[in-house]
ZAMARDO-292817 format. One line per field, with one value per residue: residue number from 1; residue in one letter; chain; x, y, z of N, C-alpha, C, O in turn. Coordinates in steps of 0.02 Angstrom, whole numbers, plus 50000, padded with zeros to 5 digits. Atoms other than C-alpha are relative to their C-alpha. Layout:
N
num <- [NUM / ...]
residu <- [A / ...]
chaine <- [A / ...]
n_x <- [X / ...]
n_y <- [Y / ...]
n_z <- [Z / ...]
ca_x <- [X / ...]
ca_y <- [Y / ...]
ca_z <- [Z / ...]
c_x <- [X / ...]
c_y <- [Y / ...]
c_z <- [Z / ...]
o_x <- [X / ...]
o_y <- [Y / ...]
o_z <- [Z / ...]
***
This chain:
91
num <- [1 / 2 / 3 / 4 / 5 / 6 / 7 / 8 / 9 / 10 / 11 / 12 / 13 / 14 / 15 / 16 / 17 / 18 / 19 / 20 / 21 / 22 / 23 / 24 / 25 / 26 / 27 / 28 / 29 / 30 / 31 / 32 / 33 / 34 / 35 / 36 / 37 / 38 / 39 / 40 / 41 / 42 / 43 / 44 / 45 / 46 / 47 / 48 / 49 / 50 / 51 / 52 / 53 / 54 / 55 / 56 / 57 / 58 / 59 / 60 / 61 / 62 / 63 / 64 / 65 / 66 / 67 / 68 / 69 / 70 / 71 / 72 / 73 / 74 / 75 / 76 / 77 / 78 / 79 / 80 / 81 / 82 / 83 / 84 / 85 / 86 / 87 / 88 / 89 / 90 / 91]
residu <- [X / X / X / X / X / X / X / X / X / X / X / X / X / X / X / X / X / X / X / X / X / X / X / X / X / X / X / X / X / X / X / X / X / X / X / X / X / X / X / X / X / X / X / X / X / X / X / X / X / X / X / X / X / X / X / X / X / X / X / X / X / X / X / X / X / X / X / X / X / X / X / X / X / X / X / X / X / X / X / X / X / X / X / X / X / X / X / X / X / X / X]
chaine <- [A / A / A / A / A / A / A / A / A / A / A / A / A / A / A / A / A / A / A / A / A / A / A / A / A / A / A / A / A / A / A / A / A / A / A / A / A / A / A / A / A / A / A / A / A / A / A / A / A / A / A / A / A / A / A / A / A / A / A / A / A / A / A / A / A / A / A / A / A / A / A / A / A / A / A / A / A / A / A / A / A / A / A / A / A / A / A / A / A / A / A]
n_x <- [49990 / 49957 / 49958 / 49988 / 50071 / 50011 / 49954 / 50044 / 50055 / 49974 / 49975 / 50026 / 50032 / 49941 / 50035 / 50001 / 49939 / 49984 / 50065 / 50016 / 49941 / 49931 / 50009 / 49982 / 49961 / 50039 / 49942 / 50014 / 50053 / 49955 / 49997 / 50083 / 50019 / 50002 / 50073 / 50002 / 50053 / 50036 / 49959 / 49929 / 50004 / 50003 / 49937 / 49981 / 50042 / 49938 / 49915 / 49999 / 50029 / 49943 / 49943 / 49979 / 50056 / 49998 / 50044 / 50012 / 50010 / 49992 / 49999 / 50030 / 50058 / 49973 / 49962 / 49918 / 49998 / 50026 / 49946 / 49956 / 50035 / 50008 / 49957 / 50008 / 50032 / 49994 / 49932 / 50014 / 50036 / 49989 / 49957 / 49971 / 50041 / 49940 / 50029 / 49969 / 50006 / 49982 / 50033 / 49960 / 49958 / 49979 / 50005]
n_y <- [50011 / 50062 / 49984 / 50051 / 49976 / 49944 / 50020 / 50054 / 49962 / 49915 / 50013 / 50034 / 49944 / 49961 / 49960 / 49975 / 49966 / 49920 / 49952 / 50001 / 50001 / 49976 / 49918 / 49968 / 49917 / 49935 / 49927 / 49933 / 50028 / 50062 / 50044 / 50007 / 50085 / 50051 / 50038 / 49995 / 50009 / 50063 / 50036 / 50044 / 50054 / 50038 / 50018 / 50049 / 50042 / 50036 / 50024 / 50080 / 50034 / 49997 / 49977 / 49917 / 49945 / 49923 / 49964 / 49926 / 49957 / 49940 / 49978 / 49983 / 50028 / 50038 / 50082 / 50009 / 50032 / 50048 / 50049 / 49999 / 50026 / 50084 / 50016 / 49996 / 50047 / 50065 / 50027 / 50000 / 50047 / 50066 / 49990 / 50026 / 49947 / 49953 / 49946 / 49920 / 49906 / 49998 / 49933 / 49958 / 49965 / 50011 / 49944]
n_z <- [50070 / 50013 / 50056 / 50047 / 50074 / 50021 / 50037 / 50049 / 50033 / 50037 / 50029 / 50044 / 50038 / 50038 / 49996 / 49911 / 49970 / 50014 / 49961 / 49931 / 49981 / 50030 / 50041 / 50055 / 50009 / 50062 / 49981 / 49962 / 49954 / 49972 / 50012 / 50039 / 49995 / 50066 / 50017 / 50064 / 50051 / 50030 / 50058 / 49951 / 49967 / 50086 / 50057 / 49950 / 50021 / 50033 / 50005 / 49955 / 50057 / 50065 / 50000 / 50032 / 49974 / 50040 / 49990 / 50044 / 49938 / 50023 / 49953 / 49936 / 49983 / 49971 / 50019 / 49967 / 49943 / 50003 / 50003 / 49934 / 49948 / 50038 / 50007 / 49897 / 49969 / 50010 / 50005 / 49904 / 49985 / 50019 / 49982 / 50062 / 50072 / 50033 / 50017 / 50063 / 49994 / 50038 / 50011 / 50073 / 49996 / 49943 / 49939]
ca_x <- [51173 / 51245 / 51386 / 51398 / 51223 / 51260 / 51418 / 51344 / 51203 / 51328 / 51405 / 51271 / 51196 / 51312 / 51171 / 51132 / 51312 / 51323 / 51152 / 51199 / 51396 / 51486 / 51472 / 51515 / 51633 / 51528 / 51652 / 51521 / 51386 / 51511 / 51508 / 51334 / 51247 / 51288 / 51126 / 51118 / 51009 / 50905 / 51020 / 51183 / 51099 / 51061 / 51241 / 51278 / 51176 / 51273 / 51440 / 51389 / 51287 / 51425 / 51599 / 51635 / 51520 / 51511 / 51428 / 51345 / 51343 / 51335 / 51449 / 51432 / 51321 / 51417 / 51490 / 51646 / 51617 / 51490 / 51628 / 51758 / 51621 / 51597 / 51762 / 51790 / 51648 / 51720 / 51904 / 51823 / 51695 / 51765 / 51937 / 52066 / 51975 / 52104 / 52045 / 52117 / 52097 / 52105 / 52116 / 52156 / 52227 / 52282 / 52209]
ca_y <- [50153 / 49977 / 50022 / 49855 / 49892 / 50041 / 49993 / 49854 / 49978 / 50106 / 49957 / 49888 / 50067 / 50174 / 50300 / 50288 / 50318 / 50486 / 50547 / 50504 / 50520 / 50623 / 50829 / 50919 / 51084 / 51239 / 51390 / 51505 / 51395 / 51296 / 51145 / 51059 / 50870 / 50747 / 50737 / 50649 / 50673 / 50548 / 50533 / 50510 / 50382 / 50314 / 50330 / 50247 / 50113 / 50084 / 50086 / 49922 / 49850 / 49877 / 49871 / 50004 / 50159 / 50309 / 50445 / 50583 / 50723 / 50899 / 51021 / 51041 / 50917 / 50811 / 50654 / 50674 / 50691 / 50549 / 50440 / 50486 / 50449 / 50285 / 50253 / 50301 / 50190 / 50039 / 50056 / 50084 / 49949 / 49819 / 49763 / 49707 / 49848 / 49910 / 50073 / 50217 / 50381 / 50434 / 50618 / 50706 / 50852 / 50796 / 50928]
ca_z <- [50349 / 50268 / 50194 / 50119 / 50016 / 49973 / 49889 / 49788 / 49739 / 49678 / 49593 / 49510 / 49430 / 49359 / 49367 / 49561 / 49601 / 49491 / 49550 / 49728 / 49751 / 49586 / 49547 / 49425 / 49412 / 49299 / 49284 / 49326 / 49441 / 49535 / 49609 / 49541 / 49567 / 49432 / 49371 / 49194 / 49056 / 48966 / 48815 / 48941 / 49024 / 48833 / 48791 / 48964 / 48919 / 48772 / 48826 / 48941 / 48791 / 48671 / 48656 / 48529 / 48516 / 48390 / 48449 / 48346 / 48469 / 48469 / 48572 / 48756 / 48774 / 48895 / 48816 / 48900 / 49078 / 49043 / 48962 / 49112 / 49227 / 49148 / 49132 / 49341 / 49386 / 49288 / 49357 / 49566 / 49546 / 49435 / 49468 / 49304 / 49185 / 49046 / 49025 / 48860 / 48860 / 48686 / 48643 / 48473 / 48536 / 48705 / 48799]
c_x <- [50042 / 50045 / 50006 / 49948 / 50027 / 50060 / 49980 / 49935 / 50037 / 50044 / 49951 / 49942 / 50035 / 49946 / 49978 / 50061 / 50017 / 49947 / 50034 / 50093 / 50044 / 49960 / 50054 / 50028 / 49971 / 50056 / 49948 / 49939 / 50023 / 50013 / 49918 / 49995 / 50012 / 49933 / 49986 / 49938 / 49981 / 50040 / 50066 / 49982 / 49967 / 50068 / 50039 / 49986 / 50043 / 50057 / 49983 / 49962 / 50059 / 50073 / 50017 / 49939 / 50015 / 49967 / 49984 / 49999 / 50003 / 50065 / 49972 / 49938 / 50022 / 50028 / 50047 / 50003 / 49948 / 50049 / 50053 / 49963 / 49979 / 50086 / 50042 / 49962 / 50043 / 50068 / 49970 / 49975 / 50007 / 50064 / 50027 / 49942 / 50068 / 49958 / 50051 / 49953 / 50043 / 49982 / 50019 / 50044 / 50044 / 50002 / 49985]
c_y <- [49937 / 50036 / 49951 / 49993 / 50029 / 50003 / 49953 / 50032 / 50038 / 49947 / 49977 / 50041 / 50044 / 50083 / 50023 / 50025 / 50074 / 50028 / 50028 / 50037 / 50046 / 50088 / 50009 / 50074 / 50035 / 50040 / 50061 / 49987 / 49971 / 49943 / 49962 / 49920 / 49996 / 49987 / 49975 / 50009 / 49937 / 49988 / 49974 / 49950 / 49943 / 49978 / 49960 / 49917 / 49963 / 49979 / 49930 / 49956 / 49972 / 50009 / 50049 / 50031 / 50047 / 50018 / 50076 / 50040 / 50087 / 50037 / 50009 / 49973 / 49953 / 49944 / 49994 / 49994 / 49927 / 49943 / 49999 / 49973 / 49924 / 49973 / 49992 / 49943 / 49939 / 49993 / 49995 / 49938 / 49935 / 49976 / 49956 / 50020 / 50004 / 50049 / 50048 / 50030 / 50001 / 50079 / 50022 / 50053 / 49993 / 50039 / 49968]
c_z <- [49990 / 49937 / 49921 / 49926 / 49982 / 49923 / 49937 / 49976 / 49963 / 49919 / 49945 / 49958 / 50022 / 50025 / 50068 / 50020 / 49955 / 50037 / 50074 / 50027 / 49930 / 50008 / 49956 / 50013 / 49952 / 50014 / 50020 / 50031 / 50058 / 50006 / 49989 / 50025 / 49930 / 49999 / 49933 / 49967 / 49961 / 49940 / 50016 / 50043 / 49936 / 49995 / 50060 / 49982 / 49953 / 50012 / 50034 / 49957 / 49953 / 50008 / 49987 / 49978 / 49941 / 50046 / 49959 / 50056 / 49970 / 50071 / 50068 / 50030 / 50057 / 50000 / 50050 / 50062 / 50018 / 49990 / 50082 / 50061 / 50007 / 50041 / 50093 / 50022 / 49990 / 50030 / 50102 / 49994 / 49973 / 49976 / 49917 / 49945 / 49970 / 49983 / 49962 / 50006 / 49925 / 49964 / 49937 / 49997 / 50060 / 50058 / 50068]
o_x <- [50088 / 50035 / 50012 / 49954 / 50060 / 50053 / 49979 / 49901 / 50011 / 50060 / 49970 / 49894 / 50045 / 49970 / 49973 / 50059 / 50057 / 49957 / 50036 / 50095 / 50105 / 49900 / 50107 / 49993 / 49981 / 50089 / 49968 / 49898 / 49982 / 50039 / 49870 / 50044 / 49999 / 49903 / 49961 / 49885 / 50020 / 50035 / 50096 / 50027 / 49952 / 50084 / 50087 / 50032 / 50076 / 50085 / 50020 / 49968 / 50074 / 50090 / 50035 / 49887 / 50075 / 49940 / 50021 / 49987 / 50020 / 50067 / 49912 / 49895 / 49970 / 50044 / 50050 / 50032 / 49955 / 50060 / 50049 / 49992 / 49964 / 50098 / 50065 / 49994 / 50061 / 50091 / 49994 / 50013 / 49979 / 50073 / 49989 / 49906 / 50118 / 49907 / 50100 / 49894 / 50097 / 49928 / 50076 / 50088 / 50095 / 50039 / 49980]
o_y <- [49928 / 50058 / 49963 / 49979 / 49995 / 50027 / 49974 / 49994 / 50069 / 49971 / 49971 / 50014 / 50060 / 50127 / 50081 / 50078 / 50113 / 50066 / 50086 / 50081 / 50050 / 50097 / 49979 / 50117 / 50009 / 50037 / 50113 / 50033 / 49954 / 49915 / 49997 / 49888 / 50036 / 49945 / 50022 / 49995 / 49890 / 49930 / 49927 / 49927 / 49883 / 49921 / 49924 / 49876 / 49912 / 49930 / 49884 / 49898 / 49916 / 50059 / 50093 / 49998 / 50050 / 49979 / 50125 / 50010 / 50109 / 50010 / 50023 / 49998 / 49924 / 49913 / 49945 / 49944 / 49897 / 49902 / 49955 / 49940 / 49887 / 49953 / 49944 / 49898 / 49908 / 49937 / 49956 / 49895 / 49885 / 49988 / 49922 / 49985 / 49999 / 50033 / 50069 / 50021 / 49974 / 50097 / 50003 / 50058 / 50028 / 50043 / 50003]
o_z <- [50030 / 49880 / 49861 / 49867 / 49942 / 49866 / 49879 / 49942 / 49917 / 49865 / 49887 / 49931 / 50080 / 50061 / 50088 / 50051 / 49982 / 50084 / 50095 / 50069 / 49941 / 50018 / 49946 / 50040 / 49897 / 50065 / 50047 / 50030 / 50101 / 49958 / 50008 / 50045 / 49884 / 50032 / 49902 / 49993 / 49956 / 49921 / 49989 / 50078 / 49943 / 49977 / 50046 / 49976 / 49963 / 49987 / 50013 / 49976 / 49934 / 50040 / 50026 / 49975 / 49929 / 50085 / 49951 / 50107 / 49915 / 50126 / 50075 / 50067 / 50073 / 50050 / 50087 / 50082 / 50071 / 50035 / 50125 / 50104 / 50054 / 50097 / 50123 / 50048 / 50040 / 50020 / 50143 / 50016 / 49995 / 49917 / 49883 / 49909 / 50005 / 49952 / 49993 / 50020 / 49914 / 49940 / 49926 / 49955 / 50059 / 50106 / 50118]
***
């Protein structure tokens, strides 16, 4: 295996490196593949399109470990990120 590809693949799709390298914690499935859905790899999409973002969303749909996962990629793979974290209740 080239590490050195592999790295520069994970850097240059956000989406190969969850597929291939993140999971996900369920409380009652365990630990799971990051596998996204076609509207988190939409709202992926955006965040690297766009600066700032609404998102209509519904519950439990996954924004959030999508954002965090975002937000992970861009601080591993691309060095002098400022990255906020901005919560309402501060859970």
């Amino acid at each position: 295996m080239n590490y050195k590809h592999e790295i520069l693949e994970c850097q240059k799709s956000i989406v190969y490196w969850l597929s291939n390298y993140c999971k996900l914690q369920h409380p009652s499935a365990g630990i799971l593949p990051f596998t996204p859905f076609k509207y988190q790899v939409r709202a992926i999409k955006a965040f690297q399109d766009h600066r700032y973002n609404i998102v209509r969303k519904c519950r439990q749909c996954g924004i959030s470990q999508i954002s965090g996962a975002y937000a992970l990629h861009q601080a591993m793979f691309y060095p002098y990120q400022t990255i906020l974290v901005v919560s309402k209740k501060e859970d």
